[in-house]
Backbone as numpy.savetxt, mean C-alpha at the origin, in Angstrom:
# Nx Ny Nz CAx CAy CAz Cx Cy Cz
-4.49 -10.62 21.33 -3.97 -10.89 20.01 -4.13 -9.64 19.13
-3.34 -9.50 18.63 -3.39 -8.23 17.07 -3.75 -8.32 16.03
-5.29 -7.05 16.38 -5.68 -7.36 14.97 -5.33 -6.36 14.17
-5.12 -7.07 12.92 -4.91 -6.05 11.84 -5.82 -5.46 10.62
-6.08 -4.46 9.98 -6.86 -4.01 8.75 -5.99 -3.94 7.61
-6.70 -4.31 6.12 -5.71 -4.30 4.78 -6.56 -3.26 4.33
-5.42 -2.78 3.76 -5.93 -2.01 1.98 -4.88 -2.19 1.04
-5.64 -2.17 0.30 -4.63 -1.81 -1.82 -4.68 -0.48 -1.80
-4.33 0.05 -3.10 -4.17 0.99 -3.29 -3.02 1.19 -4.98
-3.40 1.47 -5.73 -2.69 1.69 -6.74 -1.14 2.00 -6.62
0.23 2.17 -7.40 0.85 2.79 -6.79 1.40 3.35 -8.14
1.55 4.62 -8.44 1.68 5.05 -10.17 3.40 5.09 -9.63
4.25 4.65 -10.38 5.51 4.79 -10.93 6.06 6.15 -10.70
5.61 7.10 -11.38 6.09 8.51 -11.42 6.10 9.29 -9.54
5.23 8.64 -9.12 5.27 9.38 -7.71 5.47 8.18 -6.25
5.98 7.10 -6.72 6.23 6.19 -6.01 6.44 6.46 -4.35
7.79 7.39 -3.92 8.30 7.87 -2.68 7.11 8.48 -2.02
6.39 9.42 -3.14 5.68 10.20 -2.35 4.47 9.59 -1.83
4.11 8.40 -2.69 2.31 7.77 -2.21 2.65 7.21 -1.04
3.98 6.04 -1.35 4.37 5.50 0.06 4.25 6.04 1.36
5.32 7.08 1.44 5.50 8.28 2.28 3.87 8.75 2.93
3.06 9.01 2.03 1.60 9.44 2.21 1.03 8.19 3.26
1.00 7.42 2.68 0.54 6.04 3.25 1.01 5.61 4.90
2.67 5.66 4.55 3.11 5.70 6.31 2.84 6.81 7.21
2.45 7.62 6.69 1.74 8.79 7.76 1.07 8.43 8.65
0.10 7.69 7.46 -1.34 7.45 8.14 -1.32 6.40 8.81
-0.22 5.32 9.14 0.15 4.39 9.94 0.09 2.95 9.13
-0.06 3.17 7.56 0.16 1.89 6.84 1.34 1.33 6.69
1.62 0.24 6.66 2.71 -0.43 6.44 2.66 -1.61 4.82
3.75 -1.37 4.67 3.56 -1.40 2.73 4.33 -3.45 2.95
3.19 -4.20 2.61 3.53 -5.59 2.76 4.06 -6.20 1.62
3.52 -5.71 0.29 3.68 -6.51 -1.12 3.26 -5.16 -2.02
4.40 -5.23 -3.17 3.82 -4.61 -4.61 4.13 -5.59 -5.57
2.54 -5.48 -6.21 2.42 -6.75 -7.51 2.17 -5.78 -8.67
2.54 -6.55 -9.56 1.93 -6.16 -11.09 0.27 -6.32 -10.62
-0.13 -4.57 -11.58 -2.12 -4.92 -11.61 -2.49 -5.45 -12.49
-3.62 -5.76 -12.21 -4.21 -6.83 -12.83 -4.59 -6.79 -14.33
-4.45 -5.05 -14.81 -4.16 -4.86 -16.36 -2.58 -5.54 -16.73
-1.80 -5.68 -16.03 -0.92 -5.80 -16.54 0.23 -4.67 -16.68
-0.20 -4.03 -16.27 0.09 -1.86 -16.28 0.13 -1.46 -14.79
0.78 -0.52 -14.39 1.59 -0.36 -12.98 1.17 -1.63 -12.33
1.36 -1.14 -10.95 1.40 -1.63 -9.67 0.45 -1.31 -8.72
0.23 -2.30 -7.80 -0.68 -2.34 -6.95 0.11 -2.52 -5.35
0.05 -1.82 -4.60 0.25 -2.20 -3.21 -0.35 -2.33 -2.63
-0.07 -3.68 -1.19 -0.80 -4.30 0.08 -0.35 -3.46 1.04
-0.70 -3.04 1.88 -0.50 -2.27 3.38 -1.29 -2.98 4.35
-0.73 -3.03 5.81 -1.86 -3.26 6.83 -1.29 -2.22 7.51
-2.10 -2.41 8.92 -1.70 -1.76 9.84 -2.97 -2.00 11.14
-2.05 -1.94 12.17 -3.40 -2.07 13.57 -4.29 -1.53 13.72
-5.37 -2.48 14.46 -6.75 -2.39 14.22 -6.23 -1.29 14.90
-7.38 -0.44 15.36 -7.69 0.25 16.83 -8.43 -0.72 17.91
């Protein structure tokens, strides 16, 4: 069975392509962006396989 690991991670507006982009490098996969919890940008879910 597959396991998987989460992280968040902020995601600022102004550099959107590039955090993403940063993120799938490293083998994250981008599940959900919500409003944060100020109410002010965004927050993204990523997983990606255990090792």
């Amino acid at each position: 069975m597959q396991k998987w690991e989460y992280f968040t991670a902020p995601i600022m507006i102004h550099a959107t392509q590039q955090i993403l982009n940063n993120f799938g490098e490293d083998g994250w996969e981008l599940v959900q962006i919500v409003p944060g919890p100020d109410g002010n940008g965004l927050v993204g879910y990523f997983k990606r396989p255990k090792a």
